[in-house]
N, C-alpha and C positions, 0 to 999 in steps of 0.2 A: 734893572741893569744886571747884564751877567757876568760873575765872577770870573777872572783872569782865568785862563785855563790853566796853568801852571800853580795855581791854589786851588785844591781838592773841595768839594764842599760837602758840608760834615751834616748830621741830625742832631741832637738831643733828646735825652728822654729820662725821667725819673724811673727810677729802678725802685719802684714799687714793691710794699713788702719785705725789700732788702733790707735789713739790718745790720752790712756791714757790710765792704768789700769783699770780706771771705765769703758771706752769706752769696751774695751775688754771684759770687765765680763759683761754688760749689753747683748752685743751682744751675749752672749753663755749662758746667761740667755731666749734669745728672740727665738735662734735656739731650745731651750729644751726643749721651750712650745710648739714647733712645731714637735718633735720627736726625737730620739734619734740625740746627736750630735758627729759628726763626718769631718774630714779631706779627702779630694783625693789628691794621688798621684799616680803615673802614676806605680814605682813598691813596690812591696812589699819589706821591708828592710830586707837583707839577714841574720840580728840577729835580727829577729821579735818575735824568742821562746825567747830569754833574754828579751823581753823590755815587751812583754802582758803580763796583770794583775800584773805585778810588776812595771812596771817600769812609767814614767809618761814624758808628752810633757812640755820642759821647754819654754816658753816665752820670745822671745827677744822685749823688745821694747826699742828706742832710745839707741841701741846700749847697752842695759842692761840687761840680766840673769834678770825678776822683777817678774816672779809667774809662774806656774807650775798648772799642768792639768792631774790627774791621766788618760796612758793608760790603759782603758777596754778590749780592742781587735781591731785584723784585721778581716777586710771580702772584701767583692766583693763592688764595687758600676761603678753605670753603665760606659757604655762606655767602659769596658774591665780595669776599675782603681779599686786603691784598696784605701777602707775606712780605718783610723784610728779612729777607737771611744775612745773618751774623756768623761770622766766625765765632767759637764760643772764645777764644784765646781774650784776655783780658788785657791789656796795655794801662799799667799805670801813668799817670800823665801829674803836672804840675797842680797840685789843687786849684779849683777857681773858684772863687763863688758865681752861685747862678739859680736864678731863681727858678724856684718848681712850675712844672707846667702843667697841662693835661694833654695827652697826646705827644706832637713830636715835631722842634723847632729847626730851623736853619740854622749852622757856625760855619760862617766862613772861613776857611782855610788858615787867612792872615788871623783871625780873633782865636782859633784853637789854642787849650793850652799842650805844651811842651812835652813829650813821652820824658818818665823818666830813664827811661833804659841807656846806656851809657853817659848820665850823667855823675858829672865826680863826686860829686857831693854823697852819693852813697845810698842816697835815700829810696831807692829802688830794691837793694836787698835787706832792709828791714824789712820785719813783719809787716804784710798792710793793714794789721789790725791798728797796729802803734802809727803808720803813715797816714792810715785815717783819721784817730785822737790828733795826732801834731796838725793835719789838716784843718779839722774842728776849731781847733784855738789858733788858728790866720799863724800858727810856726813856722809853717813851711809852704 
């Protein structure tokens, strides 16, 4: 069944290696200086017209839903695999829990959690070091 058009449809992917949400954004800050940035995987996701330029790569780390990566586009990248390009900009969102995977899942629009960006609460301009510990322990 295909999702409502009016609900964007998302990926997932563990941010392998990452040791922290800062770790994460530094490193896709470092790839951007370097050229466009982008993801391989081996095929092309069979709902790839639902998820380019709308829909966006959510971030698992330590087993948490903790920021989000607008998807740009597919394309070719070598070896016969195909690129997901990302915006490097990072979107902290409501932590989720979500379990690790290999590779790279479907979230449907309605299941996404929530950007924190203009929420009241505040928790957007804390360090995301500290929003990621309060994550860890289900605070926030």
């Amino acid at each position: 069944m295909l999702a409502d058009s009016s609900s964007p449809l998302h990926l997932t992917k563990v941010a392998f290696g990452a040791a922290s949400v800062d770790h994460l954004a530094e490193r896709l800050r470092i790839r951007s200086e370097e050229g466009a940035v982008f993801l391989t995987t081996r095929y092309l996701p069979k709902r790839h017209v639902e998820v380019a330029g709308q829909g966006s790569l959510y971030w698992i780390l330590k087993h948490q839903l903790v920021a989000r990566s607008p998807i740009l586009a597919f394309g070719e990248a070598e070896g016969g695999r195909i690129a997901i390009h990302i915006d490097p900009l990072l979107v902290m969102v409501q932590a989720r829990p979500k379990r690790a995977h290999q590779g790279w899942r479907y979230l449907e629009g309605c299941d996404a959690p929530l950007d924190l960006a203009g929420d009241a609460s505040g928790i957007a301009e804390m360090p995301s070091a500290l929003a990621g510990k309060l994550a860890e322990l289900a605070l926030i």
